[in-house]
Structure formats: C-alpha cells, structure tokens
N, C-alpha and C positions, 0 to 999 in steps of 0.2 A: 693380427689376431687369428692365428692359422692352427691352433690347437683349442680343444674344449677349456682348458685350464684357461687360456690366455681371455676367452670370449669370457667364463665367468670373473674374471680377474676386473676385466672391464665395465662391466654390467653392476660388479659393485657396487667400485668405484660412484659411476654415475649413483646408484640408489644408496650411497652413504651419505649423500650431502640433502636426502629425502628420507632420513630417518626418521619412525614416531612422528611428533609435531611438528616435524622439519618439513613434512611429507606435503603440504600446505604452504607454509610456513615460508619453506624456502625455493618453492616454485618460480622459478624464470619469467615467468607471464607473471602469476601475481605478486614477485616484487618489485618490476618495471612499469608495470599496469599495464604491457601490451598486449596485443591481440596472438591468442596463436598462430593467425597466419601469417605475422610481421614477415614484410621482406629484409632481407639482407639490407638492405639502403633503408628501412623504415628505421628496424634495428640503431643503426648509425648515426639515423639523424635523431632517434630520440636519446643514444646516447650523450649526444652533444649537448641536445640539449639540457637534460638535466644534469652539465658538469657547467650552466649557466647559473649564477645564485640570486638572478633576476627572474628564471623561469618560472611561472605559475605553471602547474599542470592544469589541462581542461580537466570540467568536472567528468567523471565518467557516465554513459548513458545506458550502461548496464549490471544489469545487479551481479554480483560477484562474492564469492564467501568470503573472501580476504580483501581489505583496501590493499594497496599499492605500499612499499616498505618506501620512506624516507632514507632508511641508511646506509651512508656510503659505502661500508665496506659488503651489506647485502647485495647493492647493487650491483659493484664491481664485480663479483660472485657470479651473479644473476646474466651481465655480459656474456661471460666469460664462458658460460655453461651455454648460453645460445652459438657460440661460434663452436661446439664440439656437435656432431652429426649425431652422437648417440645419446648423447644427454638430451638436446633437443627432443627429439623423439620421445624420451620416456616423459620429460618435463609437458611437453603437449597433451600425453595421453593422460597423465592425474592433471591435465585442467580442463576448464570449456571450449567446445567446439568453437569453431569463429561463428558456426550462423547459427546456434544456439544461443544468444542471452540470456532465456529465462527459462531456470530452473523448474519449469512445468510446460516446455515446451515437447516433450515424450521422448528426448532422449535418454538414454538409460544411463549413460557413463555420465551425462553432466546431472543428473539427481544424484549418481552415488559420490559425487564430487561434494555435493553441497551437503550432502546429509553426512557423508563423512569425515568433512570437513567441522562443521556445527558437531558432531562428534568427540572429536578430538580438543577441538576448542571449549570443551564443558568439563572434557578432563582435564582433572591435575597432573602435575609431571611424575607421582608416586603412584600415578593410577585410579586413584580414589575416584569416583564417583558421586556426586549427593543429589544431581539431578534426576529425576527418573523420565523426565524428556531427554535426556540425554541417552539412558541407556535403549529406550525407543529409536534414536537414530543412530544406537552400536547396530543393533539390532533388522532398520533397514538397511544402513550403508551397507554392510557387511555382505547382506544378498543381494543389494545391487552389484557388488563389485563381483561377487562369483558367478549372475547371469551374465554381466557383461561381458567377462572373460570366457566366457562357457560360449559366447553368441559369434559365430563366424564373421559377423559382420564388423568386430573389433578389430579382427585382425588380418582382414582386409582391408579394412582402413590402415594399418600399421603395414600393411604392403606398398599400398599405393603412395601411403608417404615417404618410406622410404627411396622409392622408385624418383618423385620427386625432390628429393635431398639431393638424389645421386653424387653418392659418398663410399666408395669401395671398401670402406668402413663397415659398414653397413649389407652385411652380407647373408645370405639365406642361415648360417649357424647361427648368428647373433639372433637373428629376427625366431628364429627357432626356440635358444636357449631364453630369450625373451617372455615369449609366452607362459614358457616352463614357470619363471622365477619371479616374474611379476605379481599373480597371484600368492607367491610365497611372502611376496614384501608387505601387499596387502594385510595378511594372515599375520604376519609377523607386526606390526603395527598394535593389534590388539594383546597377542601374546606379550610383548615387551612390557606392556601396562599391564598385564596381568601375574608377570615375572618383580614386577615392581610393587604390586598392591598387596602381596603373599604378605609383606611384613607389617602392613597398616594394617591394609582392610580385608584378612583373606574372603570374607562373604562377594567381594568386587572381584578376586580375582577368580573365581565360581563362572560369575557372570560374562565375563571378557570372556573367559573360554567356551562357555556357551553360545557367544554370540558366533562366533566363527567355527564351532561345530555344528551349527544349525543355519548356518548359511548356505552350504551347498557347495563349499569346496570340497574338492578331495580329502577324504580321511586320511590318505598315505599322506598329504602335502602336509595336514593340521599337525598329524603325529612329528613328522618330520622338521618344521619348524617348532613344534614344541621341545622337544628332545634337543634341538639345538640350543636354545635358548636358553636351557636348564643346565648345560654342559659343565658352565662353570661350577655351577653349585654340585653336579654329581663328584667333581674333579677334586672338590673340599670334601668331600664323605670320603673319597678314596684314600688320600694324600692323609685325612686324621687317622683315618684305619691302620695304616700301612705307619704311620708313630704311633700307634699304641699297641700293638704287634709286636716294634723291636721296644719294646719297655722292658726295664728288672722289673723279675714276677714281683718282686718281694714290693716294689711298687703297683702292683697290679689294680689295686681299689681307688687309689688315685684317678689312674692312666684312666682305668672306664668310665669314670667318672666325668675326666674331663672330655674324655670322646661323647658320651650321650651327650653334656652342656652344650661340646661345640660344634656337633653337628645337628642340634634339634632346630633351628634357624633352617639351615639346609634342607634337610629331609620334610621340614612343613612346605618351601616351598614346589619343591620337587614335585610332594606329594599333591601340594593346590592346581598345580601349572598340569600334569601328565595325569592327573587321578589316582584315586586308592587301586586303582584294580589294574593300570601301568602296570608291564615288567619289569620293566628298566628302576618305576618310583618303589616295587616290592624289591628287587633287586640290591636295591642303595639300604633298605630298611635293614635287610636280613645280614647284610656285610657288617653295620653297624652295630646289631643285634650279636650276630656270630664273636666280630671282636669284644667287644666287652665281656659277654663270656669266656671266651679264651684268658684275657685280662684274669679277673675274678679267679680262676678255677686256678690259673697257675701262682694266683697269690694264697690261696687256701693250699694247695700242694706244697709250695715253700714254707707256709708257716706247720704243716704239720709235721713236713719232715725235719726242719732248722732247729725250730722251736721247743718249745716244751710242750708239745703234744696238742693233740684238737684241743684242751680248753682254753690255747691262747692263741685261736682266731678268733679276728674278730669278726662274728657270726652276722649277726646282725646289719651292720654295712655292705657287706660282701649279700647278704641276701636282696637288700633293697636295691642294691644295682643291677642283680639278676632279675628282678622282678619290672624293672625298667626297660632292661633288652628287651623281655618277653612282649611288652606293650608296644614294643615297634616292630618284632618279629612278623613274617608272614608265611613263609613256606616251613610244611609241615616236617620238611627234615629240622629245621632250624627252632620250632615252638616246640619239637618234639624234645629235642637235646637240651634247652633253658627248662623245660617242665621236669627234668629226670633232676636236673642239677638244684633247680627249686627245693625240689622234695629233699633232695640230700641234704643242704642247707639248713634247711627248717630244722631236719630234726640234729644238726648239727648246734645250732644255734638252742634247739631245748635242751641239748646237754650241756651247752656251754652255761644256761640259765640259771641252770641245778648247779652251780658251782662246779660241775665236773666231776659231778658224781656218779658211781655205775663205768660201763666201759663201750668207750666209742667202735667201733668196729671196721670203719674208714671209711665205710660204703653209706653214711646217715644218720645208721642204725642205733640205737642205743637201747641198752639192756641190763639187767642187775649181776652184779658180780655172785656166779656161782660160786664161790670159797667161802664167801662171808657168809652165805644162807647153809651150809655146809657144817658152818663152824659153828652157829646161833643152834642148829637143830643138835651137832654135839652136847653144847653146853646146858641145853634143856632136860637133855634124854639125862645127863650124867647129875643135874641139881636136882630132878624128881627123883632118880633112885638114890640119891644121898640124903634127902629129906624122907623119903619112904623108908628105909633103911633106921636113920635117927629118931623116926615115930616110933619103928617096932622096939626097938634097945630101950626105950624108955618107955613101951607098953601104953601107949596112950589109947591104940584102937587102932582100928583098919581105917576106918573114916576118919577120924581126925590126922593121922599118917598122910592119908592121901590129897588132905587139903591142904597139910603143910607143905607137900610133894610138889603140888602146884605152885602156890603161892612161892615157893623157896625157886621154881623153874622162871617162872615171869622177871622175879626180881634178877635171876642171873641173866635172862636175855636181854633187859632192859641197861645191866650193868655194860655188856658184852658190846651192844650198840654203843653204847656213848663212848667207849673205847675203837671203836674202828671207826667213827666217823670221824673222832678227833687228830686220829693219824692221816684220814685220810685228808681234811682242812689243811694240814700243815704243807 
C-alpha cells in the first residue's frame, strides 16, 4: 500500500463489509462474542470451539448492543477479518473497549457505539423511521461519533494499537487516511438511509440529514459524502437530458415529457439529500428545466415551419410542459428564458383557441388582420353613399336618406363579415 490510491483502495475494502446495518451488524467481536483484546491463541481457541456442535457458549457477563451471530458463514467472515491487521483495527474501534462493559461507564466511543447501534437497529432498511426514541439516539449517536473523532485521545489510542499489532501493513498513511475517512463512514451511515427514505418518507430523509449536520462534523466531509451518495441519481438527470437533446424536434412534447416524468424521482431525491439551495441539487434542476425547453421550443419550430402554420400546434400541451420546467427551474438565466417562452406560448395557444383567426406574428403576438378592417370600412363608406344617393333620387328627405344611409351601411358590413370569416373557416 505505497500510494494514497492503494491505502484508499484498502480502507474500503475493510469498511464495505461495515456498511449501514452491517456497521454493527457485522462487527468481528460482536459476531464471535469476543472481547476486543482477544489474543491471537484466544482467537483460535474460540474458533475451534464453536466448529464443536456440542459447544454451549458461556453466558456473556456484559452488556453489549448486539448478542453474538449463530451463523456460520457470519462467523467464518468474522475469523477471517480478525487475522487482516486493518480490518481488525477498524472492527475494534466501532466496538467496546475491553475494560469498558457498561455503556455508562464515560467512555465516549462506547456510548456512541450503543446509541448508534440502538439507532440503526430502530431503523428500517428504507430508512424510515416511526420511533421518535430512535431519532433521539440518531441525534446522540451522531455527536458522540464527531466528538470522539474530533478527541485526540481516539487516535492515540489507534496509535498505540497499531504499534501493538505490529503489521507493516499498518503504516503512518493508512492510520492517517484513517482518521480522514472514518468519520466519513460514520456520516455516510445516516446519509445512505437518508438517500433511501427520499422515496418513502422524504420528511425521514430531512431528519437523517439533520442529524449529521448538527452533529459537529465537518461541513466539507457532510457536503462531500453527500454529493457522493447522490451521484448515481445526478448521473440519471444527466444521461435522460443528453436522450432528450438528440430527439426529432417533431417529437419534442413527448421527449419533455418524458424527461420531467423520469427524472422527477431523481431531482426529489437529489434535492431532499443536498437541499433546495445545493448547487450541484439547483444545477441538476435547471439542466432538466433547460432541456425540456429546448425539447418543446424546437417542436413548436418544426410544426410552424413543416406545417400548416402556428394554428396547427399544439399549443396547449407544449405550454403545460413549459410550465413544468419553469417549476423546477432555479437560476435566473434559465426561469428568465421558460418565462419569455411562457408568454409566447400563451398567446400562441389564444390564437390557436380562436380557431386561427387574426395573424400570428411568430413572436406570440396576435393581432387583427388589417385588410379585412380596411375593406369592412370600404364597404360602409360606399353602402351610406349608395343609400344617401337612393334617398335623394326618390326625394324622401335628408333624414330619412340618412337613416336609410345607415341602416343599408350596417347591413353591408354585417353581409361582408360572414363572407370573410367563412373563407377564412375553410
């Protein structure tokens, strides 16, 4: 292990088989029942023993959060991780001290053991919560494990035991990158469950990240395990963005369509796990936002230029999908561009309502055809002076001329309308 890569490589390793519930769960001491200062021949000889199917184990005479695991292949496990010098080590340090047994004896690492322990065992494997004793011991465990690790006296101890392993294994980087990533693992415990409960119970997953932001770790470590933890899900925002990008426009209200559906799973937990006011969770919103617009705008471009003109988009769908990026939008280049395309839209979609009547202008806009009000005021001016005209020839008067003037002008602009509106219907 003579590079940083290979030390984290190793250091995984070891805390992959102490993941989540595992973290307990599948600790070395508490699934053999031994003590952590077992020697090497204690080791041995309890191995043997329990590969006896006559052995009774003694009752234990200390309280401990987990009984002892029965099963064989845990056990075998459980060996196998004591005869590695680094596993050993981390396995010792998430259990109790040897001259601690009782969990109110003031040491600090074995309360965070017991309450974190009784923690995780009240959650479910989705995260959920229903105890509210439980989220009291997220709540202590979580600060006992960031004073413990914050307390020199931890890792002095993790000095002196390595010194006693004496394992060339075991060398000032490890014990270094150790301290770094340990509390990440811790951290990482409640995030995982809180990556998990986005989709049950996001008010749990609130909470989980509360507890380990108000515990006293490092902000850079919390952000850092968080942002990890959510990778996969930013990795599906991206990869749907980047298919509905290469889409035909002329499919575009689809394609957005189905990017908001299949990324709204994602972007909620993104946004539960990192927060509304995250870059990275505003980042993921506005890509998603950004494409479905693109989508949309270049399907409205296709149908108006393909088509038979803006009254055969369709307005209304293409507005409602705009109206849905906008709701996940968050940077003001990106709410600024759905708000302008909105407005176009709308009044896209009012002329589409009107049957298509009046003339689109490309840009939203809609407005009354000048020729027809052009031609309505021709045929006014020319039916009053043809009725004015047909009063005087047959002498009826100036007043009754000019009422028939009128009366013969209305009836020709009312004739004149049902004639251009009928061409225009067709």
């Amino acid at each position: 292990m003579s590079t940083a890569s290979d030390v984290a490589r190793e250091i995984d390793r070891v805390l992959r088989q102490l993941d989540g519930h595992g973290l307990y769960r599948n600790n070395a001491f508490r699934v053999t029942g031994l003590s952590a200062d077992a020697s090497a021949r204690q080791i041995r000889r309890h191995q043997e023993e329990l590969r006896n199917p006559y052995h009774v184990p003694p009752a234990s005479d200390r309280d401990v959060p987990l009984p002892p695991s029965d099963d064989a292949d845990a056990q075998r496990a459980a060996f196998e991780a004591l005869r590695d010098p680094l596993a050993r080590l981390v396995h010792e340090l998430f259990w109790l001290r040897p001259e601690a047994a009782n969990p109110d004896s003031g040491y600090l690492r074995d309360q965070a053991v017991f309450a974190h322990c009784r923690a995780l065992e009240a959650t479910a494997s989705d995260g959920s919560v229903a105890d509210e004793t439980a989220w009291t011991d997220w709540e202590v465990s979580t600060n006992l494990w960031s004073l413990a690790f914050a307390a020199e006296d931890t890792w002095e101890w993790v000095r002196r035991r390595a010194a006693e392993i004496d394992d060339p294994r075991l060398s000032v980087a490890v014990l270094r990158a150790l301290r770094e990533r340990l509390p990440e693992h811790v951290i990482g415990a409640s995030v995982g469950l809180a990556v998990r409960a986005a989709a049950v119970a996001p008010s749990d997953t609130e909470l989980h990240m509360d507890a380990v932001e108000e515990a006293g770790f490092e902000a850079r470590q919390v952000r850092e395990v968080a942002r990890a933890a959510v990778e996969p899900f930013t990795g599906r925002v991206r990869a749907a963005c980047e298919t509905a990008q290469g889409s035909d426009p002329a499919a575009g209200l689809s394609a957005a369509q189905e990017l908001l559906d299949g990324t709204a799973a994602a972007l909620t937990t993104i946004t539960a796990v990192l927060g509304a006011d995250d870059d990275l969770a505003g980042a993921c919103r506005d890509e998603v936002a950004h494409a479905a617009n693109n989508r949309v705008i270049a399907y409205v471009n296709e149908a108006m230029e393909t088509a038979s003109g803006p009254g055969s988009v369709r307005a209304r769908p293409a507005l409602e999908l705009l109206r849905r990026a906008r709701a996940k939008a968050v940077s003001e280049s990106v709410t600024t561009l759905l708000d302008k395309n909105i407005a176009d839209l709308e009044q896209l979609a009012a002329y589409v309502a009107a049957g298509g009547r009046g003339r689109f202008d490309g840009r939203g806009a809609q407005r009354g055809e000048p020729g027809c009000v052009v031609l309505l005021v021709v045929f006014l001016a020319g039916a009053v002076g043809a009725f004015w005209l047909l009063g005087s020839v047959l002498g009826v008067g100036p007043i009754w001329a000019l009422a028939g003037a009128v009366f013969g002008g209305f009836m020709a602009v009312g004739l004149v309308t049902q004639v251009i509106e009928f061409f225009q219907d067709l």
